[in-house]
C-alpha positions in Angstrom: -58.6 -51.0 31.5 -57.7 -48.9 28.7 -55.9 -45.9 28.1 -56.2 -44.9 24.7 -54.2 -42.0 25.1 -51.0 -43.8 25.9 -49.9 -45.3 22.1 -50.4 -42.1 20.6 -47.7 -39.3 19.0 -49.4 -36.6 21.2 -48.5 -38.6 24.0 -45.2 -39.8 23.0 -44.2 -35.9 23.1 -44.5 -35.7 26.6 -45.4 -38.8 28.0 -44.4 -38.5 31.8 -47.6 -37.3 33.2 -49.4 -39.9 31.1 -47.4 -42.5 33.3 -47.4 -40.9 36.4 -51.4 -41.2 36.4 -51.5 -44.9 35.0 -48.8 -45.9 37.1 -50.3 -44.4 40.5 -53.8 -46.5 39.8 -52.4 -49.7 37.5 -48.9 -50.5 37.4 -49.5 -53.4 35.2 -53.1 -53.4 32.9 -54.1 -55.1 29.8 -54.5 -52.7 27.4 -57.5 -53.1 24.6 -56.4 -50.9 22.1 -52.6 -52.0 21.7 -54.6 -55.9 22.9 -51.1 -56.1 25.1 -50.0 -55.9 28.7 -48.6 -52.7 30.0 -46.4 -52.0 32.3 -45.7 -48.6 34.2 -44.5 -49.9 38.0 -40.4 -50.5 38.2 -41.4 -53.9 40.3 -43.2 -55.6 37.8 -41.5 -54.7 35.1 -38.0 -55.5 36.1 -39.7 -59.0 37.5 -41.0 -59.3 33.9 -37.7 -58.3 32.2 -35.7 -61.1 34.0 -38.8 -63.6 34.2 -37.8 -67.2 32.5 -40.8 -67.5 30.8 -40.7 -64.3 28.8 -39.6 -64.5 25.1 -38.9 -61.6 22.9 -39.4 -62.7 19.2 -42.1 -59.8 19.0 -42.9 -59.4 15.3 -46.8 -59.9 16.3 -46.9 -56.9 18.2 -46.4 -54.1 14.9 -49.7 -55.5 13.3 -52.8 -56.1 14.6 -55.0 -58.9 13.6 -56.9 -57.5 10.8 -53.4 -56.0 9.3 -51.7 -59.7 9.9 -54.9 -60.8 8.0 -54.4 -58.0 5.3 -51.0 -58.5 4.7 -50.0 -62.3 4.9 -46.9 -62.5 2.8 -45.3 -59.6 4.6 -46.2 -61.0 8.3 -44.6 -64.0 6.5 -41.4 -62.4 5.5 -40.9 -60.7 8.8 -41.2 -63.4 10.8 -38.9 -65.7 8.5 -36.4 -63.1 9.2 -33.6 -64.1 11.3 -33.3 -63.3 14.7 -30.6 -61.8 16.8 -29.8 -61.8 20.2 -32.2 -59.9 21.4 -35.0 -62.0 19.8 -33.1 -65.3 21.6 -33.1 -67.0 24.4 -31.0 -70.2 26.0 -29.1 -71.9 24.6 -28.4 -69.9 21.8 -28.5 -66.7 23.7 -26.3 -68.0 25.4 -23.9 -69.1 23.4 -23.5 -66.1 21.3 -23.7 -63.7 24.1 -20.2 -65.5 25.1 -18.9 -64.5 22.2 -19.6 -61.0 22.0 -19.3 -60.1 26.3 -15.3 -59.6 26.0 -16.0 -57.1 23.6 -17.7 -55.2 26.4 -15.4 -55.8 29.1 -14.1 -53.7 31.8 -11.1 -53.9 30.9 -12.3 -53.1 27.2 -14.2 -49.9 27.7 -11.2 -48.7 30.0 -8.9 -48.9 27.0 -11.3 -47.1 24.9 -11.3 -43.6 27.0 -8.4 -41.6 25.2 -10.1 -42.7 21.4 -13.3 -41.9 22.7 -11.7 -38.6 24.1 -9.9 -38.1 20.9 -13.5 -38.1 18.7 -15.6 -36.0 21.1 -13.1 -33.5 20.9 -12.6 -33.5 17.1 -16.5 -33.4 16.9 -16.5 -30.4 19.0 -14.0 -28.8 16.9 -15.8 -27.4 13.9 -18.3 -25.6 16.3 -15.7 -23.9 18.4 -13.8 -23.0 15.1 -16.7 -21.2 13.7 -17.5 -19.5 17.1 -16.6 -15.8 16.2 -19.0 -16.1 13.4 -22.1 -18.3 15.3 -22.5 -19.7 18.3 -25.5 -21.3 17.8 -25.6 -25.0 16.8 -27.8 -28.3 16.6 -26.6 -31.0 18.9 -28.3 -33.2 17.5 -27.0 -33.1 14.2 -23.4 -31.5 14.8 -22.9 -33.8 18.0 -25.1 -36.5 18.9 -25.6 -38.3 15.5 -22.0 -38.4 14.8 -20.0 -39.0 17.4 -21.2 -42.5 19.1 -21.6 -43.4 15.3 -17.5 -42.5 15.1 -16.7 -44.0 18.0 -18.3 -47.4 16.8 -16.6 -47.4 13.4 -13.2 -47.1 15.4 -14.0 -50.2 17.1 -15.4 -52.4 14.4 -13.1 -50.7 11.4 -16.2 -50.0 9.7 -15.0 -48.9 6.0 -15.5 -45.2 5.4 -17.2 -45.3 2.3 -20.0 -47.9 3.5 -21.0 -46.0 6.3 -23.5 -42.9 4.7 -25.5 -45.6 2.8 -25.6 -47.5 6.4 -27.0 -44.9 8.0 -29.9 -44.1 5.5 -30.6 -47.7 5.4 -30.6 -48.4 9.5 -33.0 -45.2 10.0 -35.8 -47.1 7.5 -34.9 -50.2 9.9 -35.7 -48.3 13.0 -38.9 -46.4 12.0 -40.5 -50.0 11.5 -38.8 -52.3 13.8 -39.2 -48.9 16.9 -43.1 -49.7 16.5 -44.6 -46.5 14.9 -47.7 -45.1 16.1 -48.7 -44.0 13.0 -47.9 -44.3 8.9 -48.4 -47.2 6.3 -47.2 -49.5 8.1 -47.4 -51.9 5.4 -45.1 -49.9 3.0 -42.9 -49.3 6.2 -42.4 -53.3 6.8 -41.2 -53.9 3.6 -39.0 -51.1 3.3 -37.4 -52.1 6.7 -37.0 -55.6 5.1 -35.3 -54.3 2.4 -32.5 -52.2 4.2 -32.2 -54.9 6.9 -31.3 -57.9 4.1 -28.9 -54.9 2.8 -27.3 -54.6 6.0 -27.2 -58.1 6.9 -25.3 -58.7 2.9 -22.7 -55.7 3.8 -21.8 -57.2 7.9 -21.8 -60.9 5.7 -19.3 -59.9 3.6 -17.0 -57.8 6.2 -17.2 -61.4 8.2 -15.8 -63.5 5.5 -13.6 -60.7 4.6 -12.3 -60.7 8.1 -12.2 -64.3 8.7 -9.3 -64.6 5.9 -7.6 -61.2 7.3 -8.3 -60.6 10.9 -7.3 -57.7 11.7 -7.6 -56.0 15.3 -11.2 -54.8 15.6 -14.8 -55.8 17.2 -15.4 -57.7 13.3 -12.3 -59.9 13.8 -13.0 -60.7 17.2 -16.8 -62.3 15.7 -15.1 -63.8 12.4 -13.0 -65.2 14.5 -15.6 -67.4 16.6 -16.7 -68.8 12.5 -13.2 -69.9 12.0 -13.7 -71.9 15.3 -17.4 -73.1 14.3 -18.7 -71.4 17.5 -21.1 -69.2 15.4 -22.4 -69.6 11.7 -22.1 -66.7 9.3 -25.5 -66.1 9.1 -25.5 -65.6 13.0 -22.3 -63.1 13.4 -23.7 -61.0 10.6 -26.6 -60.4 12.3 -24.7 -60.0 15.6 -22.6 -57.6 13.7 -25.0 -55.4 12.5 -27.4 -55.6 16.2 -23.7 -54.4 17.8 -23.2 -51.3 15.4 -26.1 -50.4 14.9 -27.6 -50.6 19.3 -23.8 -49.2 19.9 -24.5 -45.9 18.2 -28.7 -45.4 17.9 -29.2 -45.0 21.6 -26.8 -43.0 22.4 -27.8 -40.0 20.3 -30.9 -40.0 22.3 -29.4 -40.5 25.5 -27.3 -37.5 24.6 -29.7 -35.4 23.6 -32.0 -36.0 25.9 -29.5 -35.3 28.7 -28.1 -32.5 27.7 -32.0 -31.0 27.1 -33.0 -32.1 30.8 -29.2 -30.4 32.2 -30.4 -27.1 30.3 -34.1 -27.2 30.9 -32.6 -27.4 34.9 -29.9 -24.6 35.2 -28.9 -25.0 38.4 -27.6 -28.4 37.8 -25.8 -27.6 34.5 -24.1 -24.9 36.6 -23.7 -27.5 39.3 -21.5 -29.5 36.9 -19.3 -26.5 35.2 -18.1 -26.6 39.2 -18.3 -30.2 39.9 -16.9 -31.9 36.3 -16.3 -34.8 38.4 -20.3 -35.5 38.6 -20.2 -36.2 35.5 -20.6 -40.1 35.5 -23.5 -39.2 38.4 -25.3 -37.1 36.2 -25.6 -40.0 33.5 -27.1 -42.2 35.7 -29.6 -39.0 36.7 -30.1 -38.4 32.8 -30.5 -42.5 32.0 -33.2 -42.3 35.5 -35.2 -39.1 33.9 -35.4 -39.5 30.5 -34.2 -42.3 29.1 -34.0 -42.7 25.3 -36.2 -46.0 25.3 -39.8 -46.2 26.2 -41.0 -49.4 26.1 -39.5 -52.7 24.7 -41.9 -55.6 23.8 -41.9 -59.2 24.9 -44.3 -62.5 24.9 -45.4 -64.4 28.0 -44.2 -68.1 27.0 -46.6 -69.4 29.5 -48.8 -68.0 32.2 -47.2 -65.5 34.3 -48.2 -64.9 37.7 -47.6 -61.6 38.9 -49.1 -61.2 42.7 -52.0 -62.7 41.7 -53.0 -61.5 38.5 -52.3 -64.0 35.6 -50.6 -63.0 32.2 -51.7 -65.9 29.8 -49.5 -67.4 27.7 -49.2 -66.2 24.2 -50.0 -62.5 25.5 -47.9 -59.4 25.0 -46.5 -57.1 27.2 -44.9 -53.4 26.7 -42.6 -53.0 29.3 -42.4 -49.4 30.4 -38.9 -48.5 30.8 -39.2 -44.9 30.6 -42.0 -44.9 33.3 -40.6 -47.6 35.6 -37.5 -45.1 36.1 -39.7 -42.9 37.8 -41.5 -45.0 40.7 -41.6 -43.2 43.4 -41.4 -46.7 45.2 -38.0 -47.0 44.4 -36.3 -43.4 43.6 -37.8 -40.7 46.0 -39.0 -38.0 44.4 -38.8 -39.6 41.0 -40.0 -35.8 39.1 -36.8 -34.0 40.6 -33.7 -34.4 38.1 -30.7 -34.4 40.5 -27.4 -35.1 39.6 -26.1 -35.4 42.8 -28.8 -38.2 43.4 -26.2 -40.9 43.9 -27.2 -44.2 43.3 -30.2 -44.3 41.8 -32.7 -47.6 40.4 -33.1 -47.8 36.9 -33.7 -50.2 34.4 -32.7 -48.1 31.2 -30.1 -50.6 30.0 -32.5 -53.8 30.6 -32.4 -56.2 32.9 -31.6 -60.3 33.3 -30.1 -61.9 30.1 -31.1 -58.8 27.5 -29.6 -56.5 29.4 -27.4 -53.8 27.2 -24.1 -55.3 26.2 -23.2 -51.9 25.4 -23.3 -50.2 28.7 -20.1 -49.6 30.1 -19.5 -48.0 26.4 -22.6 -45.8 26.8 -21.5 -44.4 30.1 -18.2 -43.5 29.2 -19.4 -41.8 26.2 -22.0 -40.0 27.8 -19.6 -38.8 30.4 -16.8 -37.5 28.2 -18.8 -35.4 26.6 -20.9 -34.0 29.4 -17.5 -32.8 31.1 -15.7 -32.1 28.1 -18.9 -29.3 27.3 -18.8 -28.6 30.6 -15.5 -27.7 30.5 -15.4 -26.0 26.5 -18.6 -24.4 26.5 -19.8 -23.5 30.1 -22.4 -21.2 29.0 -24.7 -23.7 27.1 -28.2 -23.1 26.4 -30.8 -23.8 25.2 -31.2 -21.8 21.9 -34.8 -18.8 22.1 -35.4 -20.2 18.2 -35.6 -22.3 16.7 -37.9 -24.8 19.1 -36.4 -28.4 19.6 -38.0 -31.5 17.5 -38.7 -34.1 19.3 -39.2 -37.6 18.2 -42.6 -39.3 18.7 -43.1 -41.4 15.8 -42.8 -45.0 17.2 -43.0 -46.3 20.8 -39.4 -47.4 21.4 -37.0 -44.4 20.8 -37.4 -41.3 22.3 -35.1 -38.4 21.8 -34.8 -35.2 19.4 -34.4 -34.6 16.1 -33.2 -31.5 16.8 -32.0 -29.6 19.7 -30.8 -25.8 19.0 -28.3 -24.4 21.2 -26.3 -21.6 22.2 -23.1 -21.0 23.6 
């Protein structure tokens, strides 16, 4: 089977009913054009996520033969590039997965609230200040994009006057590495390169600096495990720089995308003015319904059996996250967005060994700042003009670039 239409930018702007349609007939399908697996069915795809024999070193998948062909030193240079985490698996997944988990703890995140508190609310500031004058602003850029970005900087002691050039260089990373759909891809692989070894030089040298003087931050915690010979540099940095940079990225589109689907649906925005205290239920709801990642790509190891039909080893498979969520075979009428849904099943952090060390973080972030809006800005809207940007340049993030509103 293909479906042409599914790896394009007019479907990535509104891709639900794509899935729904694909999903209904072929929860998994080999796709010709993209010459990977797809998934759309929650079963399969959460089976796939946790399977043994699935690998995630995925480089392949952003070129197709003839542009692998066309390009041999850059296919070279990105797959000599080292690998983090998510490109691991046992022992060494393991191993440094160990190291970073207590970062992410319960007990962590729980610590975290009144900072995290503290930054929403000095985020919010500046808009409330200038409220007699406007009340129109962009969440995106006055909210979303700054305050998970704060948050992590708090935690890591990211030095103020590295972080603007960090920024520029992780968005060249992520318009590559989030497998666009369109562009030269060829000039956007080595430009990705480029800021990647830059970041990967800056997170070397805050190890090293921190492994002399610890001080009481995420960075310290990693140098920390080089002093003991746990890690090598070489792997921390990289570590360092998956943590910041998947600690602030997603959450701006989980954010926005949230706060879009609470404002496209009235009723439930009103419904938690009333309710603040659905707050953490409404994440889950927003995480179900429109979660900020589409698909992430992985690599059959060897053949796969999935009731009965065989994925063969060296194949690859986009995993449908974003269409998974809504299976009506596991969340009852998947189209409704209802906060007071309860527990729903959804795979938006991952699942098995990759899943989102972050989490717990993401939740609590997302949650302050729905019921601290909720609770500052009760009349929120969605602004007449102008229209929201939405992303839908590569097949991993989704979210806005902009999102007007009104209050």
């Amino acid at each position: 089977m293909s479906e042409t239409s599914l790896f394009t930018k007019e479907t990535l702007l509104n891709p639900y009913p794509v899935f729904k349609r694909i999903r209904e007939k072929h929860p998994l399908y080999f796709d010709s054009q993209k010459q990977c697996w797809v998934t759309t069915g929650f079963d399969v795809t959460s089976f796939l996520m946790r399977h043994p024999d699935i690998g995630t070193r995925t480089i392949s998948t952003l070129f197709d033969a003839e542009e692998q062909q066309a390009n041999p030193e850059i296919f070279s240079r990105l797959k000599s590039m080292p690998s983090s985490m998510l490109s691991m698996g046992p022992p060494d997944h393991t191993r440094l997965r160990k190291i970073a988990n207590p970062l992410f703890s319960r007990e962590a995140v729980a610590r975290w609230e009144t900072m995290i508190q503290q930054v929403f609310d000095n985020t919010l500031e500046p808009i409330l200040a200038r409220a007699e004058d406007t009340r129109n602003f962009d969440l995106v850029s006055d909210i979303a994009r700054g305050y998970p970005f704060e948050i992590i900087c708090e935690l890591f002691d990211f030095p103020e006057a590295e972080r603007p050039m960090y920024l520029q260089r992780v968005e060249k990373v992520l318009a590559f590495f989030g497998h666009p759909v369109e562009g030269d891809k060829n000039a956007m692989a080595q430009e990705a390169m480029n800021n990647s070894t830059l970041n990967r030089a800056m997170f070397t040298r805050f190890i090293r600096e921190r492994a002399r003087q610890p001080g009481n931050d995420m960075i310290s915690v990693l140098a920390d495990a080089l002093n003991q010979g746990i890690a090598t540099e070489k792997e921390l940095a990289v570590t360092c720089s998956l943590l910041v940079t998947a600690g602030h990225v997603t959450t701006i589109d989980m954010l926005s995308n949230g706060i879009c689907q609470l404002l496209e649906h009235p009723e439930q925005w009103d419904l938690l003015v009333r309710n603040p205290e659905l707050a953490f239920s409404a994440v889950e709801e927003m995480l179900r319904f429109d979660n900020s990642v589409i698909f992430v790509f992985r690599k059959a190891l060897k053949d796969i059996d999935y009731n009965g039909t065989i994925i063969p080893a060296g194949d690859y498979i986009a995993l449908g996250l974003a269409a998974a969520n809504r299976d009506p075979a596991v969340n009852p009428d998947p189209e409704v967005f209802d906060i007071t849904r309860g527990i729903s099943r959804h795979i938006s952090f991952g699942h098995g060994i990759h899943t989102c060390l972050g989490a717990r973080l993401a939740r609590l972030d997302l949650a302050i700042a729905l019921k601290t809006l909720a609770r500052k800005m009760p009349g929120l809207k969605l602004a007449e003009d102008p229209s929201p940007y939405i992303k839908a340049e590569t097949l991993i993030q989704k979210g806005f670039h902009k999102l007007p509103l009104t209050f």
